[in-house]
Structure formats: structure tokens, C-alpha cells
C-alpha positions as CSV (number, residue, x, y, z in Angstrom):
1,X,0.0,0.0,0.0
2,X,1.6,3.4,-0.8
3,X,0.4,6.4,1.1
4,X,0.6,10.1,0.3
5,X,-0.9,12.5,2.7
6,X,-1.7,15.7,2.0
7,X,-2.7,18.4,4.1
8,X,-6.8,17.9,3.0
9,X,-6.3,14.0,2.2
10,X,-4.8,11.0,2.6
11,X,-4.4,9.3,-0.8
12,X,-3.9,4.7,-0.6
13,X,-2.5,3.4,-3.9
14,X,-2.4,-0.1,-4.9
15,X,1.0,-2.2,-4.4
16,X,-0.1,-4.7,-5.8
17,X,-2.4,-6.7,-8.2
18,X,-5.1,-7.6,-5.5
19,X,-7.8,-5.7,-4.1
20,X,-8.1,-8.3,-1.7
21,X,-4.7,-8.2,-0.4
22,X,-5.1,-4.4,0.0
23,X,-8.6,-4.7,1.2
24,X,-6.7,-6.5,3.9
25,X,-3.9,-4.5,4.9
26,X,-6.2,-1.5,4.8
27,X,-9.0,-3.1,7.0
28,X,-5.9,-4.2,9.5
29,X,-4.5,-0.5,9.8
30,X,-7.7,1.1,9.4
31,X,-7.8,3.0,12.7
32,X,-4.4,5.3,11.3
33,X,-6.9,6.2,8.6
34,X,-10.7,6.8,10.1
35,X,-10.3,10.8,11.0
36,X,-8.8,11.7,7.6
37,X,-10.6,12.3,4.6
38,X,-9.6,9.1,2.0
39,X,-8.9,8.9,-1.1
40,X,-8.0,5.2,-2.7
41,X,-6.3,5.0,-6.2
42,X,-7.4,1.7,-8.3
43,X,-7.3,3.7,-11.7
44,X,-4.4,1.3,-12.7
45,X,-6.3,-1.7,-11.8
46,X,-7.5,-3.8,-14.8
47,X,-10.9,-5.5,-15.0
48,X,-11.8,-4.4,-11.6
49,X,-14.8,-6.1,-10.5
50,X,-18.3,-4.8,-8.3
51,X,-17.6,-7.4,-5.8
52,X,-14.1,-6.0,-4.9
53,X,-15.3,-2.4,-5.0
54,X,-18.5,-3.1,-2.4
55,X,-15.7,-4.9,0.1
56,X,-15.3,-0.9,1.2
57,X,-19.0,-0.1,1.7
58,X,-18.5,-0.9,5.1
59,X,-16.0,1.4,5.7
60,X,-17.5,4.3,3.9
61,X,-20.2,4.2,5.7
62,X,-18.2,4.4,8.6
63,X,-16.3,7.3,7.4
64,X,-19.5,9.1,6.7
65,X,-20.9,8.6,10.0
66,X,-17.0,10.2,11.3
67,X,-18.2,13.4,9.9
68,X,-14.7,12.0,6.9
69,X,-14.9,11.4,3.6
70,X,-14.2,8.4,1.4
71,X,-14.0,8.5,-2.6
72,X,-12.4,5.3,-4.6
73,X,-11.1,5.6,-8.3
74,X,-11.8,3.2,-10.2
75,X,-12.1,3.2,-14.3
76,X,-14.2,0.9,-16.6
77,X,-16.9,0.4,-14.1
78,X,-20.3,1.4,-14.3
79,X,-21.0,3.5,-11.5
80,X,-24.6,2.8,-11.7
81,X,-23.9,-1.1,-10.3
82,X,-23.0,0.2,-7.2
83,X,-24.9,1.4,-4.0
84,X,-25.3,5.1,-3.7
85,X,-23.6,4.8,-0.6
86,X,-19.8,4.8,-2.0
87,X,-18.4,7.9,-4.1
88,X,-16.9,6.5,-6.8
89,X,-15.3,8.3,-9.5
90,X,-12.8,7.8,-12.6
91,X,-10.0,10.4,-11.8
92,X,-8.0,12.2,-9.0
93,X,-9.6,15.5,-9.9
94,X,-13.1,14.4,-9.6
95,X,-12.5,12.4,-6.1
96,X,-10.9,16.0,-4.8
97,X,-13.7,17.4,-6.6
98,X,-16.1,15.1,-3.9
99,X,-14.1,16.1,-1.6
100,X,-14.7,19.6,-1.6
101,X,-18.5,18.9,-2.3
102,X,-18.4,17.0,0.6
103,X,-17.1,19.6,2.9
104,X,-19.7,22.4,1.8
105,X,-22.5,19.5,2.7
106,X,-20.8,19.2,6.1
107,X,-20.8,23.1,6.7
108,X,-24.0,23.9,5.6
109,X,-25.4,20.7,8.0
110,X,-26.1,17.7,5.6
């Protein structure tokens, strides 16, 4: 797992080839994580599947209840397969553009 934090995000990137391997490590060092705003990179990943993306519903949902915010990139999948719940997006830009949305929504008292 690499990690870059910046100072409005931490961003998780794939080491390797499984989601399930990182789904893993991240669920085992998930409490360094839960009061930061996430961001996790599978843009790189080929033929990502819907089963591998829902493995982190539980865990957004967690982060939206922490008041945190929790975007995945993923490309090629069809964003209408998966639950409302997770923001999922195809780029960087558009996961710090959720991000930002995401903050207004917590100011104004969503």
C-alpha cells in the first residue's frame, strides 16, 4: 500500500495486483486512517470487479458517520452497479472534486 498524505487527504494506492490483499492491509490498519478524509487509487487496476469495489462499503459508511470522507477511483466500471452509498469516481480530480463537495455539505449541516 503506498500512502501520500496531503494536508486535505490521505491518498492509498495499490501495491499490488489484488484488491483483496489491499482490502486486507487496509481493514488491519484502518484506525491510522478513520479521521482523515480518504482517497484510494485503483485507476491502474484492470478489469476491476463490483464485488471488490463493495468490500469498502462498510468502511465508507463508517467514514460518513465520522463526519470523513471516502472516494475510490476506479475506471471501466459502471457507477450505476454500485450502491449510492460509495463515491466512486474515474480520476483524482473528480475524487478531490467530492471532496470539496463533501465539505460544503458538512458546513451547511447535511
Amino acid at each position: 500500500m503506498f500512502i501520500s498524505k496531503t494536508e486535505n487527504y490521505t491518498l492509498l494506492k495499490l501495491d499490488n495486483n489484488s484488491i483483496q490483499n489491499f482490502y486486507i492491509k487496509f481493514k488491519n490498519r484502518y484506525s491510522e486512517f478513520e479521521k482523515e478524509h480518504l482517497i484510494i487509487d485503483f485507476s491502474e487496476k484492470i478489469n476491476i470487479q463490483i464485488e471488490e469495489i463493495i468490500l469498502f462499503l462498510e468502511i465508507s459508511n463508517q467514514h460518513l458517520k465520522n463526519g470523513t470522507s471516502f472516494v475510490l477511483i476506479c475506471k471501466d466500471v459502471n457507477i450505476d452497479d454500485l450502491p449510492e452509498e460509495l463515491n466512486v469516481v474515474p480520476t483524482l480530480t473528480e475524487a478531490i472534486d467530492i471532496l470539496e463537495m463533501n465539505a460544503i455539505e458538512r458546513d451547511l449541516g447535511f
